[in-house]
C-alpha positions in Angstrom: -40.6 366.9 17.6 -40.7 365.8 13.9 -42.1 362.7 12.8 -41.0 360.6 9.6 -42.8 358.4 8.0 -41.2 355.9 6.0 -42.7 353.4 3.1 -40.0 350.8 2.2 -40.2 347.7 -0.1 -36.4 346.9 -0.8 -32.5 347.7 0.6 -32.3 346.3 3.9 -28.9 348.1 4.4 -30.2 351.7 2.7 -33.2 351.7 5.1 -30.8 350.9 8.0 -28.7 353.8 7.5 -31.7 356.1 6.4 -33.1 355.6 9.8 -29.9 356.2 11.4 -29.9 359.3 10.0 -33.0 360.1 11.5 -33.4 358.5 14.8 -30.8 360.2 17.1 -33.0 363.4 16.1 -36.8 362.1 15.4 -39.4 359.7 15.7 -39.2 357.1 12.6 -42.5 355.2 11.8 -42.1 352.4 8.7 -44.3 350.6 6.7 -42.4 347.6 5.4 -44.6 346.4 2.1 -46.2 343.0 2.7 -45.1 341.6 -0.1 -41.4 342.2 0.0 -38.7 339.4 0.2 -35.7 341.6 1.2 -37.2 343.4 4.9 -38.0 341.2 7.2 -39.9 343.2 10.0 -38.6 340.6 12.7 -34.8 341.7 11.7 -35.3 345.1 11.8 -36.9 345.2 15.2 -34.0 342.9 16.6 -31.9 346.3 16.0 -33.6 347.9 18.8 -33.7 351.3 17.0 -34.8 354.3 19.3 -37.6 356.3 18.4 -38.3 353.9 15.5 -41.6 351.5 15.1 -41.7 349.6 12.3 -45.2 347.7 10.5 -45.9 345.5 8.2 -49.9 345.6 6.8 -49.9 346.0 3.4 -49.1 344.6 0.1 -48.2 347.8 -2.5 -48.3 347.6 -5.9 -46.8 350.7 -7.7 -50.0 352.9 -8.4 -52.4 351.2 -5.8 -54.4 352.4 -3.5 -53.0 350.7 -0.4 -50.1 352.5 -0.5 -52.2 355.3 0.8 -53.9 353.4 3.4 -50.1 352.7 4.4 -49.4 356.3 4.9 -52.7 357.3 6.6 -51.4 354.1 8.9 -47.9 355.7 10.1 -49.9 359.0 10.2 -52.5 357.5 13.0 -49.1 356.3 14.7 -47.3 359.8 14.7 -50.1 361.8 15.9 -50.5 359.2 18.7 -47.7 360.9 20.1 -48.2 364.1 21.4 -44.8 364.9 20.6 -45.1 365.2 17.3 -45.6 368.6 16.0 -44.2 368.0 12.2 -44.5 365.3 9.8 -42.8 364.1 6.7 -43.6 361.4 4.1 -40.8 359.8 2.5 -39.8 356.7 0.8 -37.2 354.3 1.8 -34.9 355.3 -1.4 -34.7 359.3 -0.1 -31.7 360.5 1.8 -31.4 364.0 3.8 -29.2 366.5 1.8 -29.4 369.0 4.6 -28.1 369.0 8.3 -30.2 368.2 11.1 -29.8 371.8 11.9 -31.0 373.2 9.0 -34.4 371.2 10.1 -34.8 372.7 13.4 -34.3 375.7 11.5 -37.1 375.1 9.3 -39.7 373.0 10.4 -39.4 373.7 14.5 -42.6 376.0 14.7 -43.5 375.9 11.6 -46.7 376.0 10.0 -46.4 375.9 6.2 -47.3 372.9 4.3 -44.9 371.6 1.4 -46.2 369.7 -1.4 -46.4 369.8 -5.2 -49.8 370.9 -6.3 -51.8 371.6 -9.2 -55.6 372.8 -10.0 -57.7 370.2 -12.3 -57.6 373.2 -14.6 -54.0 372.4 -15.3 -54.4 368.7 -16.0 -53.6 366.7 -18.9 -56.2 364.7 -20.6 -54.1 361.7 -18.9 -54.1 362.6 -15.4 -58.2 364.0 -16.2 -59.1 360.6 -17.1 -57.6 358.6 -14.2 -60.6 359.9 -12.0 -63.3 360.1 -15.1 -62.7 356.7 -16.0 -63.5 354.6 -12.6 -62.1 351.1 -11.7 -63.5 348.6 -10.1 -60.6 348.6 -7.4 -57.2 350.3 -7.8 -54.3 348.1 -7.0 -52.5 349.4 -9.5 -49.9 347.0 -11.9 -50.8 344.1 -9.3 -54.0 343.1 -10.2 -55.7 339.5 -10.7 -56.4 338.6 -14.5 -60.4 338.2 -13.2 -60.2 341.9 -11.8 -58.5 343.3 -15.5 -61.4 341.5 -16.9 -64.0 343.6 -14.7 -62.1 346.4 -14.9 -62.3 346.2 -18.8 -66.0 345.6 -18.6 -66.5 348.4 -16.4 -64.6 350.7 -18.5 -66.8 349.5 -21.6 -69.7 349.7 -20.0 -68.7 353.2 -18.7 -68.2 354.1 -22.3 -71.5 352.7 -23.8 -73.2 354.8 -21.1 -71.5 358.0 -21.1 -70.8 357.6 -17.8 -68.1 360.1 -16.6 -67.1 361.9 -13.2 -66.0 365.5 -13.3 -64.2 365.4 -9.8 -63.8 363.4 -6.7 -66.9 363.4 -4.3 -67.5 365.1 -1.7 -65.1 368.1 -3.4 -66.1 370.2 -6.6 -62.7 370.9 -7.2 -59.5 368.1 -7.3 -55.7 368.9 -6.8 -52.7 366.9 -7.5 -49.1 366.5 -6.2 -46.8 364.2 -5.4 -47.1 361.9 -1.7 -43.8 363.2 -0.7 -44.4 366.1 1.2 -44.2 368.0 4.5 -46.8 369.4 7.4 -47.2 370.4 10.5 -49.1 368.2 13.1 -52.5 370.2 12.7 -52.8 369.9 9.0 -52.0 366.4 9.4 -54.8 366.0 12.0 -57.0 367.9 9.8 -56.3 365.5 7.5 -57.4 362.6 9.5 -60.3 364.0 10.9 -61.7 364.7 7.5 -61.4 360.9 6.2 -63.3 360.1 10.0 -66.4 362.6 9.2 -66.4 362.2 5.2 -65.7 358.2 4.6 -66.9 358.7 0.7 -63.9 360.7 0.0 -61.8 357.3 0.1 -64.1 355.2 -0.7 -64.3 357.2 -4.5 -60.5 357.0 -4.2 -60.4 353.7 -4.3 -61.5 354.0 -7.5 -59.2 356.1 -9.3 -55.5 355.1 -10.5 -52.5 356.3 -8.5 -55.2 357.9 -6.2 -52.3 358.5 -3.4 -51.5 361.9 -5.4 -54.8 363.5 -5.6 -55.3 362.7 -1.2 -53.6 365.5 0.7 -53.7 368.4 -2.1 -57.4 367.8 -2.6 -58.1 368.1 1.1 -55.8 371.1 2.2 -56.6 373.2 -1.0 -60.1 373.1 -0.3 -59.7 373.7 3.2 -58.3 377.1 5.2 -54.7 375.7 4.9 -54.2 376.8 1.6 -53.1 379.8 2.5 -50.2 377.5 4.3 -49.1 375.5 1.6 -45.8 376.0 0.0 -46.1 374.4 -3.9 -42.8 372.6 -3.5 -41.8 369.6 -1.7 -38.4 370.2 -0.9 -37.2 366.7 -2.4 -35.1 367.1 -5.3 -36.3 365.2 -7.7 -35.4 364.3 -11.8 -38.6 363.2 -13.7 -36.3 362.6 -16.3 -35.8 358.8 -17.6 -32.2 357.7 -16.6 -30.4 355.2 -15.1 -33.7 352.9 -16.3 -36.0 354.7 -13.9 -38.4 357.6 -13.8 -38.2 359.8 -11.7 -34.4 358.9 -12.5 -32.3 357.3 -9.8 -29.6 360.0 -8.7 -25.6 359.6 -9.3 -22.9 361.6 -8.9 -23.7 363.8 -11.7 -26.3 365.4 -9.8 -24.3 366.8 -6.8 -24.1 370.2 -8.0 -27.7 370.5 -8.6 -28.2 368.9 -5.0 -26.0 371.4 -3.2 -26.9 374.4 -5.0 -31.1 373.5 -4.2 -33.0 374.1 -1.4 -33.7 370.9 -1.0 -34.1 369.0 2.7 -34.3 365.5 0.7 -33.2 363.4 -2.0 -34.9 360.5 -4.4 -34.4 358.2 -5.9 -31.4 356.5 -4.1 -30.0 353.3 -5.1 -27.0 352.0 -3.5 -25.0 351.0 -6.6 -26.0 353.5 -9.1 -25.9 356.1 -6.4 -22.5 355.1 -4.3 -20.2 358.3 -5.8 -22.9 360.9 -5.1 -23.6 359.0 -1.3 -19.6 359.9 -0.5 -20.0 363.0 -1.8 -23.0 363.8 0.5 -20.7 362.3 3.4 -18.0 364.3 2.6 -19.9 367.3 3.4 -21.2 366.0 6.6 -24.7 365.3 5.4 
C-alpha cells in the first residue's frame, strides 16, 4: 500500500480535495504547521477521513529545520504500518496529474527511489556555503532578533577564525535535492534507522540553512541504494519566477507541458491562480 505524506500550512479547501484524491486509494498522514491560522486540526478530523491521520507539532518557517523533523514525523507514522510498502513526500499545494492506475503501475513493487540529486562537486558557491558557514540554529526566515544577533556573531567569529566545514559529519561526501520525492518502504526505513544509530548527522543539520534538501540524498547516495535512485522526482515543477512565486505557481498555461511529462505530481497549486489548469486536469479525469 502507498503512503503520503503531507506538510500543509494554508487552503483548508485544497488540502480537503487533495486528500480526497488520495484516501479512497492510500494512507494520508498530515502535518498541519503549528503556526497556521487557516487549518485547524480539530476541523479536519471532524471529517472523519479514512485512511487519513492528521498532526499538528511544529511551527515551519520557510527554510528551517523543523520542517524536516515534520517529515521524519509522518515517516515514523507510515512505517508504523506494516502496510506501507511506498512512500511519498508532498506538499499541501501538489495535485496528482496521473491516474491512480498509472500508480499501481509504477510504484506497486517497486524499488527505485525518485529524487533530484546532485554531488557537492556540482554546487554553487551559494548552496557550498549554506553548510560551510554554520548557524547557531536554523529556523530559517523565522528567527528572534536575539538569535540574528548570535547568528551574526557566530558567522564573524567563524570568519576571524577561519573556521569552515567541507561536508556534513559523519559523511565525506554531501548530496542535494529537493524534499519532494518518492521511495519504497525499505529505503525509507533505512533512512530512519540511520538518524537512530548516527544522531550527529542531525544534530550538524541543524546547523545548516534549508538543511531539509541535503537529508535524504546525502544518506541514500552514500549508501547501497544509489544504485536505486532515479535523479528525477516526478513532480513537475517551474523554478521559474511567475505569478509572484518561485518555484512559479502553475496556470493554465502549463497544461501542455503537464500532459506531455511524465510527471505523477504537480506544484505549486493555488486555487485562484491555478482554477483554469484544475478543470483542465478534471476534464481528463485526473
Amino acid at each position: 500500500m502507498q503512503a503520503f505524506l503531507i506538510t500543509a500550512y494554508k487552503n483548508h479547501n485544497q488540502l480537503i480535495e487533495l486528500i480526497q484524491s488520495l484516501n479512497e486509494h492510500a494512507l494520508v498522514y498530515v502535518h498541519l504547521d503549528k503556526k497556521s491560522t487557516e487549518l485547524s486540526i480539530d476541523k479536519l478530523r471532524s471529517y472523519n477521513f479514512k485512511n487519513t491521520t492528521f498532526i499538528r507539532q511544529y511551527a515551519i518557517p520557510w527554510g528551517g529545520y523543523t520542517h524536516l523533523l515534520a517529515i521524519i514525523k509522518l515517516m515514523k507514522l507510515a512505517l508504523s504500518d506494516n502496510r506501507v510498502s511506498y512512500i511519498h513526500t508532498i506538499s499541501g499545494q501538489d495535485i496528482l496529474i496521473k491516474p491512480w492506475s498509472a500508480f499501481e503501475e509504477r510504484f506497486d513493487n517497486s524499488n527505485s527511489i525518485y529524487m533530484t540529486c546532485f554531488s557537492h562537486d556540482e554546487f554553487n558557491s551559494i548552496v557550498q556555503r549554506r553548510y560551510q558557514q554554520h548557524i547557531i540554529t536554523s529556523r530559517g526566515t523565522h528567527i528572534s532578533g536575539l538569535v540574528a544577533k548570535l547568528n551574526k556573531l557566530y558567522l564573524k567569529l567563524q570568519k576571524q577564525f577561519h573556521w569552515t566545514w567541507n561536508t556534513i559529519k559523519p559523511f565525506e561526501h554531501i548530496y542535494k535535492g529537493v524534499i519532494w520525492c518518492s521511495m519504497p518502504r525499505i529505503a525509507a526505513q533505512y533512512a530512519l534507522n540511520f538518524i537512530r544509530k548516527n544522531p550527529s548527522f542531525l544534530r550538524n543539520l541543524s546547523h545548516v540553512s534549508i538543511p531539509e534538501e541535503f537529508f535524504f540524498q546525502t544518506i541514500f547516495m552514500n549508501s547501497s541504494f544509489k544504485n536505486d535512485i532515479k535523479k528525477y522526482n516526478l513532480r513537475y515543477t517551474d523554478w521559474n519566477k511567475r505569478n509572484g512565486s518561485n518555484p512559479a505557481i502553475l496556470d493554465e498555461t502549463d497544461y501542455p507541458k503537464i500532459m506531455q511529462s511524465d510527471c505523477f505530481f504537480a506544484r505549486k497549486i493555488d486555487p485562484s491562480i491555478s482554477s483554469e489548469l484544475l478543470s483542465l486536469l478534471k476534464q481528463q479525469h485526473l
